[in-house]
N, C-alpha and C positions, 0 to 999 in steps of 0.2 A: 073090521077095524084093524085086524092082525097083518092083511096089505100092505097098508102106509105105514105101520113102522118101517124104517131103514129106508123109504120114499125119499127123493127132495120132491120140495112144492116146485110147483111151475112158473113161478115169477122167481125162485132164486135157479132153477136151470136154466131162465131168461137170462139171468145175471151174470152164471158162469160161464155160459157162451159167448158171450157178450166179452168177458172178461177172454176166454179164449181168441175172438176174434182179436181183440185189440192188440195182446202177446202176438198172434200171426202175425199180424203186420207190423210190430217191430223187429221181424226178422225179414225183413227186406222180401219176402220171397212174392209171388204171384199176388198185388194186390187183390185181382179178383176172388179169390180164395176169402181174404179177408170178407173182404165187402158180402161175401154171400153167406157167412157167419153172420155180420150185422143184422142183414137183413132177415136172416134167419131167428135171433136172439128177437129182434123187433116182431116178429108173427107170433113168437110165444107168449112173448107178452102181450098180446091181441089176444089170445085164447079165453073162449068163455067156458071151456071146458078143462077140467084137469088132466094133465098126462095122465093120472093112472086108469083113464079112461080110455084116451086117445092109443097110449101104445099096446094094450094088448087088443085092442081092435085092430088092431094093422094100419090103422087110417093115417098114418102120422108123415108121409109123405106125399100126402094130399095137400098138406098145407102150402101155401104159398110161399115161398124159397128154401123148402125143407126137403132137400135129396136123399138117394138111400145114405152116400157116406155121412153127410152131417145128420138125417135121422141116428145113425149108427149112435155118432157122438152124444146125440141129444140122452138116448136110451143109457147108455152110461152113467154119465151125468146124473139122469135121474134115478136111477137104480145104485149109485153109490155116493153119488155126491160127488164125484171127482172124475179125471178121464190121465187115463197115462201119461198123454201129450199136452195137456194142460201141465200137469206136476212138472213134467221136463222143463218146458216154458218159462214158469214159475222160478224154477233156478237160473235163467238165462235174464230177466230183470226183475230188481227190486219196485214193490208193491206200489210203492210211490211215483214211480215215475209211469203207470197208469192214470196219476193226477194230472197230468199234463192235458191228457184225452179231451180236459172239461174246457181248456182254453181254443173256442173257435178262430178256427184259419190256420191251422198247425194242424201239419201231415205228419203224419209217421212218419216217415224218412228224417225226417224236423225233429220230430220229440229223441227219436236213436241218437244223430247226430250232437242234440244238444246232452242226453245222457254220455252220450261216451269219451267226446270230448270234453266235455267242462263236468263232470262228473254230475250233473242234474236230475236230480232224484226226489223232488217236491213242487209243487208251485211256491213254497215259501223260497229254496237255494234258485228255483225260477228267474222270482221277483228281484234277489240282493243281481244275480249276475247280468239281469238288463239294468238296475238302476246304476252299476258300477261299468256300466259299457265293454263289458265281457263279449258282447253275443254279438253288438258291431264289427268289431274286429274278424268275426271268423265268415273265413270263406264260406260260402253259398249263403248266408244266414242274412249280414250284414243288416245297417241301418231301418230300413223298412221293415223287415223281421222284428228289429225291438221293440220301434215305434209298435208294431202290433199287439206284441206283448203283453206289453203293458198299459195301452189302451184293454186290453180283453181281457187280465187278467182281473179288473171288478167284476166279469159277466161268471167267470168260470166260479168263482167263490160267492158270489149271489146265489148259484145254484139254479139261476134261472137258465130255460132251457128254449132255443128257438128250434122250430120245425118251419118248413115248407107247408105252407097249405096243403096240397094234394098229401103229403106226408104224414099231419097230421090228421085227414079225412079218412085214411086207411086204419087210422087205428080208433079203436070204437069205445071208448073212452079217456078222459082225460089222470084218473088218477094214473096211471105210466108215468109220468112226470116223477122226479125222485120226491121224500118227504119233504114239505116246507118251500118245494121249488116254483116257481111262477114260470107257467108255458105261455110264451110270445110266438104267437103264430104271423109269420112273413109270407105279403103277398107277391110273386114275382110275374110280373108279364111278358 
């Protein structure tokens, strides 16, 4: 029992990589870097076993899109709760403006741009600056970007969550979904 104290669980070192991934790619830097955090954050939460099994087995880069550098991260993470480059991160954007994450069809490059020029730091300051045609006006963003917006912006606060079939068939059960959220699984041909 004396082990798992000072542990995180495996669905919140899901969370915080997750959370790590999404900070990476609001710093413009090597999308794939990011996307392989996602994918990574998404196999933990697939796990039917708990890291404090998995990492002193050594096995933990077996998993499917877990390398040794992001093993590295994971191991931190779970052994502190926190990771150096996360905290750095952390002070480079305010918390809120990870709400953006939940409105589909918005890239990071999108959610950066709408934070730093128009100061957007919620889906609520989101919502006022498309309904006040703030987000038309700006270059790369324009009209079809708000129209998006705010069409999307009842999906992201519904909290309902769409996957890709194949997407959802890799992960092996449904409570992954956040609490209270409804999974709408898309067929695409």
């Amino acid at each position: 029992m004396s082990e798992v104290i000072g542990k995180t669980a495996t669905q919140t070192v899901a969370r915080l990589l997750r959370e790590y991934a999404q900070r990476t790619s609001l710093r413009g830097v090597n999308p794939y870097r990011a996307k392989a955090h996602f994918t990574a954050a998404d196999s933990l939460a697939a796990l039917s076993q708990p890291l404090d099994r998995i990492i002193p087995s050594g096995t933990l880069t077996e998993i499917p899109g877990i390398g040794y550098a992001i093993a590295d991260i994971i191991t931190k993470l779970h052994q502190t709760g926190s990771h150096p480059s996360l905290q750095k991160l952390r002070k480079d954007v305010p918390e809120g403006v990870l709400e953006l994450f939940a409105i589909p069809g918005i890239r990071p490059d999108k959610i950066l741009k709408l934070h730093q020029e128009l100061g957007i730091s919620s889906l609520t300051e989101l919502e006022e600056a498309a309904k006040q045609d703030r987000i038309r006006k700006m270059k790369g963003l324009g009209a079809s970007m708000q129209t998006k917006i705010l069409q999307n912006l009842s999906i992201a606060r519904s909290g309902e969550t769409q996957l890709h079939l194949h997407k959802a068939a890799a992960r092996p059960r449904l409570a992954l979904a956040p609490e209270g959220a409804r999974l709408r699984l898309h067929l695409q041909y």
